[in-house]
PQR file with spaces between the fields and no chain letter, atoms N, CA, C, O and H, PARSE charges and radii, in Angstrom:
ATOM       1  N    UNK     1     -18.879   19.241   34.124 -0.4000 1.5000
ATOM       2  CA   UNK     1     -19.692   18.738   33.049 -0.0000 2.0000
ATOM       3  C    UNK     1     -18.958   18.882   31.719  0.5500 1.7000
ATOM       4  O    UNK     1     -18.201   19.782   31.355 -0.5500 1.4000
ATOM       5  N    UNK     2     -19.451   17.533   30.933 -0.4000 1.5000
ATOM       6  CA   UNK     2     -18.726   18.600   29.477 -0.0000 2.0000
ATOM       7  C    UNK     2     -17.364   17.474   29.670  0.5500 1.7000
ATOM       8  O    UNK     2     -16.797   17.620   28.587 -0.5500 1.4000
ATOM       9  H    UNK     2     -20.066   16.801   31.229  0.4000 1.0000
ATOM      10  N    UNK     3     -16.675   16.608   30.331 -0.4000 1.5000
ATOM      11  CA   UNK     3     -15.717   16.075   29.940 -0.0000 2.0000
ATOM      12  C    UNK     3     -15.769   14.584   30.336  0.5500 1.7000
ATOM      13  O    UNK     3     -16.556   14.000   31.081 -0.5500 1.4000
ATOM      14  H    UNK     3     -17.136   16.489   31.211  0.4000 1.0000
ATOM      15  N    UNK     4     -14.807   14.172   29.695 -0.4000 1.5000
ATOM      16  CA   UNK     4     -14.687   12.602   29.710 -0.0000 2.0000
ATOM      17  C    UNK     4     -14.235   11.798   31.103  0.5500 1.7000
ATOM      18  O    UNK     4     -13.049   12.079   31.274 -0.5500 1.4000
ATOM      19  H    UNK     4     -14.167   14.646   29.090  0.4000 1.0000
ATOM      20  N    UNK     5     -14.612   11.075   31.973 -0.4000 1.5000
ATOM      21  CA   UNK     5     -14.105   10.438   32.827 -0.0000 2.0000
ATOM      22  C    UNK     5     -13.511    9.242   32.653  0.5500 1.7000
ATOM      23  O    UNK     5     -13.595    8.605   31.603 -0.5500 1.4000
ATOM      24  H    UNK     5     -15.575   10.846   31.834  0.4000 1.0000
ATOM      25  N    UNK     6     -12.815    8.832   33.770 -0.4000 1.5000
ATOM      26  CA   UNK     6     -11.852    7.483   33.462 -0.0000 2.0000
ATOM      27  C    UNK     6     -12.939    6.567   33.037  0.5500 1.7000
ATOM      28  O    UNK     6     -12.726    6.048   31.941 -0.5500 1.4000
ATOM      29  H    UNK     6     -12.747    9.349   34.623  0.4000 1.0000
ATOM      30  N    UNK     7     -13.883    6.283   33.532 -0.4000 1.5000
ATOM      31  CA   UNK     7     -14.611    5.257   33.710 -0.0000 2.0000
ATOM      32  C    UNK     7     -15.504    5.375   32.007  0.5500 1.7000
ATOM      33  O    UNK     7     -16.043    4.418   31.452 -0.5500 1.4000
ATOM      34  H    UNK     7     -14.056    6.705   34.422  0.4000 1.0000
ATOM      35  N    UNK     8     -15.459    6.396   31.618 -0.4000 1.5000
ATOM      36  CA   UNK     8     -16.160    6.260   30.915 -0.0000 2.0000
ATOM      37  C    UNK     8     -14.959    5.953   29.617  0.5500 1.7000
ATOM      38  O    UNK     8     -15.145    5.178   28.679 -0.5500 1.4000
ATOM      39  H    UNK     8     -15.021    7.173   32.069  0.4000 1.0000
ATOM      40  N    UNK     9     -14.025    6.570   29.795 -0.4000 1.5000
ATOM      41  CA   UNK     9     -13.186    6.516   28.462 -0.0000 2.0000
ATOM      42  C    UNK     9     -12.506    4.860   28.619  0.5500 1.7000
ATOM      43  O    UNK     9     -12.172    4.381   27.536 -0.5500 1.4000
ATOM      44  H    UNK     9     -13.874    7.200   30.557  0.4000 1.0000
ATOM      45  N    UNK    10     -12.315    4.111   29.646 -0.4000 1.5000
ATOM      46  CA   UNK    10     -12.089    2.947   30.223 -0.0000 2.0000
ATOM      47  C    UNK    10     -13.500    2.134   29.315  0.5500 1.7000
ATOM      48  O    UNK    10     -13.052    1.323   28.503 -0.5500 1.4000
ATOM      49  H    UNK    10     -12.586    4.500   30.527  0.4000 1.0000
ATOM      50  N    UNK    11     -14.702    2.192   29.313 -0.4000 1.5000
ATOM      51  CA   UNK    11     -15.438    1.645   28.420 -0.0000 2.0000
ATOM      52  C    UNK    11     -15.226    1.679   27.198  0.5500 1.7000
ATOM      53  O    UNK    11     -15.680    0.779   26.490 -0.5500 1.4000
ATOM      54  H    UNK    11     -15.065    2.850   29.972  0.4000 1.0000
ATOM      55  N    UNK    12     -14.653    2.489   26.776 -0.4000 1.5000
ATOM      56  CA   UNK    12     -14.635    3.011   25.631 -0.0000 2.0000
ATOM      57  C    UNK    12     -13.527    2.534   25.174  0.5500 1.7000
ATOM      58  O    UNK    12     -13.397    2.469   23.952 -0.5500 1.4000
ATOM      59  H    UNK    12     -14.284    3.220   27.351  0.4000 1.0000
ATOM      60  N    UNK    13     -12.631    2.156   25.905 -0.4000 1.5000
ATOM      61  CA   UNK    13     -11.753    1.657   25.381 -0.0000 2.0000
ATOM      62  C    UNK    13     -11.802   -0.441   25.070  0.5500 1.7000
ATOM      63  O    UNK    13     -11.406   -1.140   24.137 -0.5500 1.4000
ATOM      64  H    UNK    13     -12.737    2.209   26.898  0.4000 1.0000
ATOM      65  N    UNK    14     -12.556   -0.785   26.518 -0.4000 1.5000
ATOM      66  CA   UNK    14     -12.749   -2.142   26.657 -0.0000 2.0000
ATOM      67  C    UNK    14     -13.711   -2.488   25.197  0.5500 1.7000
ATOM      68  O    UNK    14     -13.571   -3.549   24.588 -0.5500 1.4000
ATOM      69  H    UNK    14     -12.877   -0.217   27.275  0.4000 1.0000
ATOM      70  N    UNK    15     -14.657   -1.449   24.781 -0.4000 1.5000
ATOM      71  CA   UNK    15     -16.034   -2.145   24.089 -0.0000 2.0000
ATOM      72  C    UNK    15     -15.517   -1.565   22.585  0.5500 1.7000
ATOM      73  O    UNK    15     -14.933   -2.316   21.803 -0.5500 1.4000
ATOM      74  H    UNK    15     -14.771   -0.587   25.276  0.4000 1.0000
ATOM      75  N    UNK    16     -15.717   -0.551   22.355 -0.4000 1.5000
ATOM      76  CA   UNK    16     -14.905   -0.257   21.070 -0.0000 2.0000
ATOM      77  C    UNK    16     -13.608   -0.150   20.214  0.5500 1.7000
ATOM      78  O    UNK    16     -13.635   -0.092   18.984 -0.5500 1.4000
ATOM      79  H    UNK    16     -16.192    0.058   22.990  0.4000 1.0000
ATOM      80  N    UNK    17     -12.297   -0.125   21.076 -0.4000 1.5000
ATOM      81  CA   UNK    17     -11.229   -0.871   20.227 -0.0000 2.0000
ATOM      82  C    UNK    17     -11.487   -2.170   20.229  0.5500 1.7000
ATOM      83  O    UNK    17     -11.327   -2.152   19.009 -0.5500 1.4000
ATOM      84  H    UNK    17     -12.275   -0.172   22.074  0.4000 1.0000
ATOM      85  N    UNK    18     -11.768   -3.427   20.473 -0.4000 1.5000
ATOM      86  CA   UNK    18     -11.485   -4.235   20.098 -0.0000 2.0000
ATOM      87  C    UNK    18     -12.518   -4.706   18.392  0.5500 1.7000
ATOM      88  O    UNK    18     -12.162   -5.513   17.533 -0.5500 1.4000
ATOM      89  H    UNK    18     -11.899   -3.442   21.464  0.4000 1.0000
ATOM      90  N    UNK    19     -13.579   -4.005   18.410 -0.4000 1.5000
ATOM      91  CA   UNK    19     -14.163   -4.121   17.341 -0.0000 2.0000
ATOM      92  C    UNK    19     -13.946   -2.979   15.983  0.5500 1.7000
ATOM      93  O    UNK    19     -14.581   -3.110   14.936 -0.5500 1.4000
ATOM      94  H    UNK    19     -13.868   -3.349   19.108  0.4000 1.0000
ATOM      95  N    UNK    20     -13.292   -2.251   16.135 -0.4000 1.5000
ATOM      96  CA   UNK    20     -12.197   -2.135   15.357 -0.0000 2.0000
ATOM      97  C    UNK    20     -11.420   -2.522   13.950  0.5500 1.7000
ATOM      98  O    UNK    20     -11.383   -2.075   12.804 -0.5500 1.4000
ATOM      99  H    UNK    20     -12.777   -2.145   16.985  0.4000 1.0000
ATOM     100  N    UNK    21     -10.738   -3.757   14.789 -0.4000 1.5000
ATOM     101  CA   UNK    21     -10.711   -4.633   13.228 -0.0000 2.0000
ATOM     102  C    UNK    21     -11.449   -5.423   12.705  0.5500 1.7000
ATOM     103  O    UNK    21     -11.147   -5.895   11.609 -0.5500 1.4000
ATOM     104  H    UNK    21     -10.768   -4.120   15.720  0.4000 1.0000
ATOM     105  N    UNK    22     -12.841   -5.846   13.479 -0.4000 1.5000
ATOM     106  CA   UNK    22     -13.831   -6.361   12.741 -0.0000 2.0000
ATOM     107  C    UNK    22     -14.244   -5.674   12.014  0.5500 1.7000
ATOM     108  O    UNK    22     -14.113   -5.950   10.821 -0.5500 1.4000
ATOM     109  H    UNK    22     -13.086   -5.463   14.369  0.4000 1.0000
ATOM     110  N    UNK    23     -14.956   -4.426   12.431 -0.4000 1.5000
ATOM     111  CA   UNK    23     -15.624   -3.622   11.198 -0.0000 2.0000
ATOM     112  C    UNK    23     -14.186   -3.587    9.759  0.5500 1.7000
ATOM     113  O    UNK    23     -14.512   -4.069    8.674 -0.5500 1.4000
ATOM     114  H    UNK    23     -15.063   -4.202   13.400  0.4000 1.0000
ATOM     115  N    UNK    24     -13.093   -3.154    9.874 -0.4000 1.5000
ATOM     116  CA   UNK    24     -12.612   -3.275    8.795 -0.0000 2.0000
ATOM     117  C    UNK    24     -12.452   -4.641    8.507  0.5500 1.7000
ATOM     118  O    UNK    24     -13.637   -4.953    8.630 -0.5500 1.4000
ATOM     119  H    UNK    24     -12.828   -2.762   10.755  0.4000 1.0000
ATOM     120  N    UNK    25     -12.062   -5.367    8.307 -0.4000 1.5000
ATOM     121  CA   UNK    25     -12.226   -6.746    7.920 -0.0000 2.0000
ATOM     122  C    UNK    25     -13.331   -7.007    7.044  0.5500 1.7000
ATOM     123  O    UNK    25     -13.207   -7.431    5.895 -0.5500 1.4000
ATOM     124  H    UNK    25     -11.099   -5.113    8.208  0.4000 1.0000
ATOM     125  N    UNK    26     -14.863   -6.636    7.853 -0.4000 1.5000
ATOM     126  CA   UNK    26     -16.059   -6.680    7.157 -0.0000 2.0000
ATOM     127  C    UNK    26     -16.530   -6.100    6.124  0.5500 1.7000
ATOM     128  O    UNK    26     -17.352   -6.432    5.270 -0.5500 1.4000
ATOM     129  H    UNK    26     -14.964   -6.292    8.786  0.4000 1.0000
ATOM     130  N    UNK    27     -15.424   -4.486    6.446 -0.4000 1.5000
ATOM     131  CA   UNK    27     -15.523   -3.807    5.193 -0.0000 2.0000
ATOM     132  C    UNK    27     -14.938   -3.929    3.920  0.5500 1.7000
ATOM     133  O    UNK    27     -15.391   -3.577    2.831 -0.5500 1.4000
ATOM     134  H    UNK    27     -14.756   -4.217    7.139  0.4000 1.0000
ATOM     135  N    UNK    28     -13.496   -4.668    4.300 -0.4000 1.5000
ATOM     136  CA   UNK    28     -12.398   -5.120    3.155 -0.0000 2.0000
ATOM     137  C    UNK    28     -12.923   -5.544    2.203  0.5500 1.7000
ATOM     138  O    UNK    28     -14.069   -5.979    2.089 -0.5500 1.4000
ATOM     139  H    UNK    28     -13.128   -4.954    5.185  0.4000 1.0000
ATOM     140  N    UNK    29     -12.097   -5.442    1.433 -0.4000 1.5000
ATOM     141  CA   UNK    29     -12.359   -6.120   -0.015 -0.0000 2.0000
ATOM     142  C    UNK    29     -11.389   -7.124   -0.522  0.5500 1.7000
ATOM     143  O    UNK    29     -11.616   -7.957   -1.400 -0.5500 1.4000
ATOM     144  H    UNK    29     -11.167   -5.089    1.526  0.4000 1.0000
ATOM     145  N    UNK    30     -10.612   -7.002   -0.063 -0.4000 1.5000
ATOM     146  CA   UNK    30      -9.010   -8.354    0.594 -0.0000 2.0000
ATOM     147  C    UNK    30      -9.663  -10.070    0.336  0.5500 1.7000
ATOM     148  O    UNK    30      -9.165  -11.097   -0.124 -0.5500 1.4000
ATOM     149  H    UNK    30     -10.428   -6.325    0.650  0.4000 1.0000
ATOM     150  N    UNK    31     -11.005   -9.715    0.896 -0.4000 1.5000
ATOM     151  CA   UNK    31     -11.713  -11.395    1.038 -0.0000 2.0000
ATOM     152  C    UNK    31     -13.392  -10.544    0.484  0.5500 1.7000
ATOM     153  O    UNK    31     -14.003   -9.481    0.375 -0.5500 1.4000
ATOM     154  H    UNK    31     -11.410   -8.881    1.269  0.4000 1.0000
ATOM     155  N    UNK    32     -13.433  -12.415    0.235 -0.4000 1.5000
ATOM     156  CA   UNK    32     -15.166  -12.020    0.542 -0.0000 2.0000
ATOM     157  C    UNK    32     -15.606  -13.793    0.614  0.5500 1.7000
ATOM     158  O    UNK    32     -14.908  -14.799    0.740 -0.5500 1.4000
ATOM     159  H    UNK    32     -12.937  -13.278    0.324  0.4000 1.0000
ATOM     160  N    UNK    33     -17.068  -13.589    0.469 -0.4000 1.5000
ATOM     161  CA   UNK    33     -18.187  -15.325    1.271 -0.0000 2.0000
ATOM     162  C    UNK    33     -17.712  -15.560    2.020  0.5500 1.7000
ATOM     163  O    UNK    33     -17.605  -14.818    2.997 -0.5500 1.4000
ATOM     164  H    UNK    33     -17.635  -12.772    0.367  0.4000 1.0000
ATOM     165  N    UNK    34     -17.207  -16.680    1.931 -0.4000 1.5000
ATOM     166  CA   UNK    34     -16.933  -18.106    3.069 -0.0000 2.0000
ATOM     167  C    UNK    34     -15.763  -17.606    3.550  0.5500 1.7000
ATOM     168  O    UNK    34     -15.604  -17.802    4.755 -0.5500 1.4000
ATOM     169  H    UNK    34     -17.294  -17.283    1.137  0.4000 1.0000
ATOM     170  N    UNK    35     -14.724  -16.906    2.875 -0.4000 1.5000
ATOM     171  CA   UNK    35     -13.339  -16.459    3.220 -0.0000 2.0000
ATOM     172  C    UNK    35     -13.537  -15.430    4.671  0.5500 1.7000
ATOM     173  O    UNK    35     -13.077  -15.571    5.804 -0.5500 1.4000
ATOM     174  H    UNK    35     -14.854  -16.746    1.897  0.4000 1.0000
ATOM     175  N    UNK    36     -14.438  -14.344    4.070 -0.4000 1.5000
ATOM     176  CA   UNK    36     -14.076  -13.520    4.622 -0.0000 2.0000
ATOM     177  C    UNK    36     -15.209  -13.935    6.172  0.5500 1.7000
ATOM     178  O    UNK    36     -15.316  -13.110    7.080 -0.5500 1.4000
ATOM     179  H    UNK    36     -14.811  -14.229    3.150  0.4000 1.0000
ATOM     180  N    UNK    37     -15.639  -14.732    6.198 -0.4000 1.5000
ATOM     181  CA   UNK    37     -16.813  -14.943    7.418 -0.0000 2.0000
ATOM     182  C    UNK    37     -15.809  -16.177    7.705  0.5500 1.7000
ATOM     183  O    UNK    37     -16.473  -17.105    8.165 -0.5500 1.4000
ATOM     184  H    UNK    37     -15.551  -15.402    5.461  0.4000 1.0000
ATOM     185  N    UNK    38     -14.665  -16.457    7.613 -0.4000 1.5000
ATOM     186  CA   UNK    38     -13.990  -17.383    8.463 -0.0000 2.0000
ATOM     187  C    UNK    38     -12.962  -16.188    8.934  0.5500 1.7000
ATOM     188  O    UNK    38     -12.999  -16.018   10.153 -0.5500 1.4000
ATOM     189  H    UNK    38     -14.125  -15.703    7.240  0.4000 1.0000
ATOM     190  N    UNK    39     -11.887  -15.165    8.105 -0.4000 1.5000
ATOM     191  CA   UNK    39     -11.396  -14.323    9.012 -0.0000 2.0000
ATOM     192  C    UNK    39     -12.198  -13.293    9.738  0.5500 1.7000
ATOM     193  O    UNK    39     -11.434  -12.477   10.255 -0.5500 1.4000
ATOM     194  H    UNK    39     -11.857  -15.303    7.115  0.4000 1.0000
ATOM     195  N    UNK    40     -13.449  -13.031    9.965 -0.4000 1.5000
ATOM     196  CA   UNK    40     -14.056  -12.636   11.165 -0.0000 2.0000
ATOM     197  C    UNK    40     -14.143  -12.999   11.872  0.5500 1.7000
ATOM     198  O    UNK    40     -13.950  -12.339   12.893 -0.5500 1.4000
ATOM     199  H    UNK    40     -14.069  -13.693    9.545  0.4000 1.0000
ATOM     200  N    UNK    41     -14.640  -14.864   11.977 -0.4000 1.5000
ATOM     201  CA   UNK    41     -14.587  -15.507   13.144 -0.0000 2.0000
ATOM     202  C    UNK    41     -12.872  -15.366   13.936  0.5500 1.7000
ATOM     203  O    UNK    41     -12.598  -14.611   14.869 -0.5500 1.4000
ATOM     204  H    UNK    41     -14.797  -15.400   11.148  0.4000 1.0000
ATOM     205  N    UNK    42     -12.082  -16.155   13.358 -0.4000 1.5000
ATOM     206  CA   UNK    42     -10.695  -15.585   13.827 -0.0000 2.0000
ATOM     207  C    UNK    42     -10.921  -14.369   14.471  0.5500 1.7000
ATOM     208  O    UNK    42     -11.014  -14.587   15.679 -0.5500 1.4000
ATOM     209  H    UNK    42     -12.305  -16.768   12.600  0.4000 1.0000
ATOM     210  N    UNK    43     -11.086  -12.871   14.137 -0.4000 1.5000
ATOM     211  CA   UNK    43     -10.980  -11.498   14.731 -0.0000 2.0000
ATOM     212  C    UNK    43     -11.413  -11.898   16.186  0.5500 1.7000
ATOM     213  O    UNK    43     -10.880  -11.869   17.295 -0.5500 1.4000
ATOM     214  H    UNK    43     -11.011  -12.694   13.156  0.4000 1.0000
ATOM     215  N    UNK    44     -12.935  -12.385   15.542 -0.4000 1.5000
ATOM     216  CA   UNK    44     -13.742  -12.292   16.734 -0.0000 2.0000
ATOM     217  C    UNK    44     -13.295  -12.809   18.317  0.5500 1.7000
ATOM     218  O    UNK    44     -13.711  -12.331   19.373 -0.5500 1.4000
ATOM     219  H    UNK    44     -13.368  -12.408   14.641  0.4000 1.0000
ATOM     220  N    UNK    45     -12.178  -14.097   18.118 -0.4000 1.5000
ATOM     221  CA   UNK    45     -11.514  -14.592   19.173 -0.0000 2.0000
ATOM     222  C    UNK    45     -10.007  -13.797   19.171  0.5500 1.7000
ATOM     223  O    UNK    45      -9.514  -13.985   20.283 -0.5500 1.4000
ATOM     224  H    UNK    45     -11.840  -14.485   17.261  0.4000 1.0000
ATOM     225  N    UNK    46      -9.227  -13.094   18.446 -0.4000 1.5000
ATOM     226  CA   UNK    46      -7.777  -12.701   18.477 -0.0000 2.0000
ATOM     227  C    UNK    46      -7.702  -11.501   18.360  0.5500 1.7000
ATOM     228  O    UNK    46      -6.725  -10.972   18.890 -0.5500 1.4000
ATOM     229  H    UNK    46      -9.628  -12.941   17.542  0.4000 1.0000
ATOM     230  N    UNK    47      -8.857  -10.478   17.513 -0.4000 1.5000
ATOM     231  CA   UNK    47      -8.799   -9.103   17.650 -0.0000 2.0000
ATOM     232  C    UNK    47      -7.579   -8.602   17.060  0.5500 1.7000
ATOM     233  O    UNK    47      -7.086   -9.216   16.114 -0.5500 1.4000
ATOM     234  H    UNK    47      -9.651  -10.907   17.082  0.4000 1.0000
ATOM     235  N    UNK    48      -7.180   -7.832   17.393 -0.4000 1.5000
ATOM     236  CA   UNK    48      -5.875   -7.197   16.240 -0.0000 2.0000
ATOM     237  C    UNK    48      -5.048   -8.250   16.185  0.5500 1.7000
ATOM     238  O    UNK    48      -5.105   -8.494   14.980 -0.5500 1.4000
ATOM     239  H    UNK    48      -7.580   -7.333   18.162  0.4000 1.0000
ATOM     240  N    UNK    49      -4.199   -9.177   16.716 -0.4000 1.5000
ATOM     241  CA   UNK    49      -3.370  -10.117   16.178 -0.0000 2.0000
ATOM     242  C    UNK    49      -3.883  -10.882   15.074  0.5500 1.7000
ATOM     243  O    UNK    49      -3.220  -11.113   14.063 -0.5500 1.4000
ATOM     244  H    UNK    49      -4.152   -8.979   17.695  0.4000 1.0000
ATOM     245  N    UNK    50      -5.190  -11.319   15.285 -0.4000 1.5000
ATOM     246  CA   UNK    50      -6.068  -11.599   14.060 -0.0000 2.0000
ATOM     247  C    UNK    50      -6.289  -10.801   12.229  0.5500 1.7000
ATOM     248  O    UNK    50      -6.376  -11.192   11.065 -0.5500 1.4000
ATOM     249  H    UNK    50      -5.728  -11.131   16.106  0.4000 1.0000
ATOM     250  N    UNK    51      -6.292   -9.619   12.935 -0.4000 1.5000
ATOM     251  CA   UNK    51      -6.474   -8.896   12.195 -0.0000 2.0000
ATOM     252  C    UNK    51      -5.167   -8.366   11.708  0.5500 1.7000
ATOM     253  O    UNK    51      -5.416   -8.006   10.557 -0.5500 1.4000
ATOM     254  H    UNK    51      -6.221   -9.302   13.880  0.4000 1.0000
ATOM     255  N    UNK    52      -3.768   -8.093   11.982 -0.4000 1.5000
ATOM     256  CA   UNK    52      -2.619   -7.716   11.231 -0.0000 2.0000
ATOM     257  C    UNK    52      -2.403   -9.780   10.739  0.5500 1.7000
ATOM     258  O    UNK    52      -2.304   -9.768    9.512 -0.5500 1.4000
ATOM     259  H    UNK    52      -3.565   -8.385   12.917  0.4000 1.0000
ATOM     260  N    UNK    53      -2.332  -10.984   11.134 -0.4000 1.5000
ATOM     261  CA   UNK    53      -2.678  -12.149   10.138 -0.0000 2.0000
ATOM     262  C    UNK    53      -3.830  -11.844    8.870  0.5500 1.7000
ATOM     263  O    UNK    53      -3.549  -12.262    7.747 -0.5500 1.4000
ATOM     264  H    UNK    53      -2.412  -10.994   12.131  0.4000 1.0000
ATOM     265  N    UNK    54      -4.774  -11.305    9.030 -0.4000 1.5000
ATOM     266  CA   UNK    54      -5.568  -10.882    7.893 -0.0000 2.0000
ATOM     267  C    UNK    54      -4.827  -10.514    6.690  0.5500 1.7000
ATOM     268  O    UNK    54      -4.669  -11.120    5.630 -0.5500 1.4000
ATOM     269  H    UNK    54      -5.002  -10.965    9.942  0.4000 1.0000
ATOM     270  N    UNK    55      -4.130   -8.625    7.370 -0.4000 1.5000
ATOM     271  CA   UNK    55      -3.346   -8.280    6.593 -0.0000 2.0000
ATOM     272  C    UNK    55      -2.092   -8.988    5.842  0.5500 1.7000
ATOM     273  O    UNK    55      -1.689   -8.560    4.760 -0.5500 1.4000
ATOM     274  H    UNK    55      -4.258   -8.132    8.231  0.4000 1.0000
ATOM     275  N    UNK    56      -1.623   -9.881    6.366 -0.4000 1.5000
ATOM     276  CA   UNK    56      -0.134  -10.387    5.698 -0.0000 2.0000
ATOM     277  C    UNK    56      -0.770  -11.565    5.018  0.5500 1.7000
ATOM     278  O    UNK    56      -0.246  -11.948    3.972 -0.5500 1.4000
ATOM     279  H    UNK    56      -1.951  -10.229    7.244  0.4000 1.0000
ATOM     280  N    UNK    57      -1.661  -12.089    5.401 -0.4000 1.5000
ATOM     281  CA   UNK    57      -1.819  -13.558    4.605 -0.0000 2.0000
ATOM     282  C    UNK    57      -2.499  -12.916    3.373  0.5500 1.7000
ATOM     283  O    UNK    57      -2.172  -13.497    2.338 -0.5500 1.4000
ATOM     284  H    UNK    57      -2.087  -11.777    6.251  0.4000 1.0000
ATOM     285  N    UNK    58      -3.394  -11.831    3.181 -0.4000 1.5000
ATOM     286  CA   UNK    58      -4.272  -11.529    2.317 -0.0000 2.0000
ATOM     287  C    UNK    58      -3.487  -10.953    0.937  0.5500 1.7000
ATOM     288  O    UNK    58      -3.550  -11.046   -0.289 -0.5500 1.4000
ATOM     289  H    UNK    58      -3.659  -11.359    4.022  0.4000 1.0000
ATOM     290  N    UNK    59      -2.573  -10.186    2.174 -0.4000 1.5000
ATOM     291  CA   UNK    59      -1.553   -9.195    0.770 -0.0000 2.0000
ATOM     292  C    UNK    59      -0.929  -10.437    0.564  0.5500 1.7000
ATOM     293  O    UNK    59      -1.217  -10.608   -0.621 -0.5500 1.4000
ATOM     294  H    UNK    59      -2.521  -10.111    3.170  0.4000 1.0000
ATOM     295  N    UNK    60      -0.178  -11.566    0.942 -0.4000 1.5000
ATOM     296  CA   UNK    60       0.545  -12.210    0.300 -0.0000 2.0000
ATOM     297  C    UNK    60      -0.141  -13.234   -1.200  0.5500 1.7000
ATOM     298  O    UNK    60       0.409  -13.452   -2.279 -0.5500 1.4000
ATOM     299  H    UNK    60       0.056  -11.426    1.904  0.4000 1.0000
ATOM     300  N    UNK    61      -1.842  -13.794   -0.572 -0.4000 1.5000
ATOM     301  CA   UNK    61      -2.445  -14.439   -1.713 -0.0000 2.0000
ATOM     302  C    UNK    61      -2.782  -13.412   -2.537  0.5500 1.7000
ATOM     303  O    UNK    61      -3.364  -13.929   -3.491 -0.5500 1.4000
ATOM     304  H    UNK    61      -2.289  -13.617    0.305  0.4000 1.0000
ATOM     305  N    UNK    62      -2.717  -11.982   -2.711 -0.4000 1.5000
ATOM     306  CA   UNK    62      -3.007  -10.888   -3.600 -0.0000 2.0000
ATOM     307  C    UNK    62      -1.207  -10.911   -4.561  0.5500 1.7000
ATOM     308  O    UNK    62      -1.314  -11.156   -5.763 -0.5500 1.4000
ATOM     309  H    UNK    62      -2.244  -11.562   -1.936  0.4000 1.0000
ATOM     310  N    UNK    63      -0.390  -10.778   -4.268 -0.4000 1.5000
ATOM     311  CA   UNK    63       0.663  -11.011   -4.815 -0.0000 2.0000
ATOM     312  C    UNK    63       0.938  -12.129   -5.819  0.5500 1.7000
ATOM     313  O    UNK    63       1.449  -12.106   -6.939 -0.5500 1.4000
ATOM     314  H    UNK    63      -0.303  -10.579   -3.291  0.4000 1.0000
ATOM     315  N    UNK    64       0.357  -13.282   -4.942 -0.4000 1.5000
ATOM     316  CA   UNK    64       0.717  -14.648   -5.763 -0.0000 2.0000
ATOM     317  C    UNK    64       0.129  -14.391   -6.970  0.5500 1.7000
ATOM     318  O    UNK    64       0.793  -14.049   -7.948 -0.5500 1.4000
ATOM     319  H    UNK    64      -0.058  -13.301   -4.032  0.4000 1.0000
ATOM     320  N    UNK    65      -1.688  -14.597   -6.997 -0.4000 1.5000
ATOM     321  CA   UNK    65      -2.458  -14.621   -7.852 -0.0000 2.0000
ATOM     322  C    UNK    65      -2.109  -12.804   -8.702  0.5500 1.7000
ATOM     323  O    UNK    65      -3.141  -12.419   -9.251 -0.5500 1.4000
ATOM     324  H    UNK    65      -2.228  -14.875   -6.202  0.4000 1.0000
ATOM     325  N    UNK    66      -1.112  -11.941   -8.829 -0.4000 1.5000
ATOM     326  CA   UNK    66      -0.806  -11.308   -9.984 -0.0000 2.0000
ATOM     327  C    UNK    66       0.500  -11.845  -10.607  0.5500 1.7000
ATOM     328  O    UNK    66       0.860  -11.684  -11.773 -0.5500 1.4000
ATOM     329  H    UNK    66      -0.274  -12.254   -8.383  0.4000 1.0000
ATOM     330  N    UNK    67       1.162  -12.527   -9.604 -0.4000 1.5000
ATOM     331  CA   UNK    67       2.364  -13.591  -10.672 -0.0000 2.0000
ATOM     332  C    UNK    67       1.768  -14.288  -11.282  0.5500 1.7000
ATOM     333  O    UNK    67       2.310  -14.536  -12.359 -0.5500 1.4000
ATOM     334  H    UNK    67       0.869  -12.658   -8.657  0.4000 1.0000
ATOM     335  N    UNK    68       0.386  -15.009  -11.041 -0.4000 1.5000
ATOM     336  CA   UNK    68      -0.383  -16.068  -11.749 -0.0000 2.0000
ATOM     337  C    UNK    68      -0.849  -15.594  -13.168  0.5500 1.7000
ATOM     338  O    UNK    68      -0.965  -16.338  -14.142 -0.5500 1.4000
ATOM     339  H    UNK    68      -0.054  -14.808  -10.166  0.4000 1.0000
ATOM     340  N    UNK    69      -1.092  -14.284  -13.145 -0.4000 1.5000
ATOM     341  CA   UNK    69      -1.917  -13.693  -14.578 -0.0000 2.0000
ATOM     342  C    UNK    69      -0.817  -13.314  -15.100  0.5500 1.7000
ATOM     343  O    UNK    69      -0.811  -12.781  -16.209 -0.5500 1.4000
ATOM     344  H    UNK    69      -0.998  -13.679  -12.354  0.4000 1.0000
């Protein structure tokens, strides 16, 4: 009693990493409206590959728009 089994840490792995980078995504501040409820949908089908594209496209339009000001 008292410890983790395959089967259970095997769920745990299938149901909660992949949501993961949704919750951050949702939490970001990188995007927001329409932006950020189109890179969720993305997550929602690609999951972390989705989600490190989040990261590089986001930091890159964060870069542009401070050369812009």
């Amino acid at each position: 009693m008292g410890s983790i089994g395959i089967w259970q840490l095997l769920i745990l792995l299938v149901v909660v990493f992949p949501l993961i980078p949704l919750l951050l995504t949702a939490l970001s501040k990188r995007a927001n409206g329409a932006q950020k409820i189109g890179w969720i949908i993305l997550i929602v089908f690609t999951s972390w590959i989705g989600y490190a594209i989040f990261l590089i496209v986001t930091s890159f339009m964060k870069k542009q728009s401070q050369q812009q000001t």
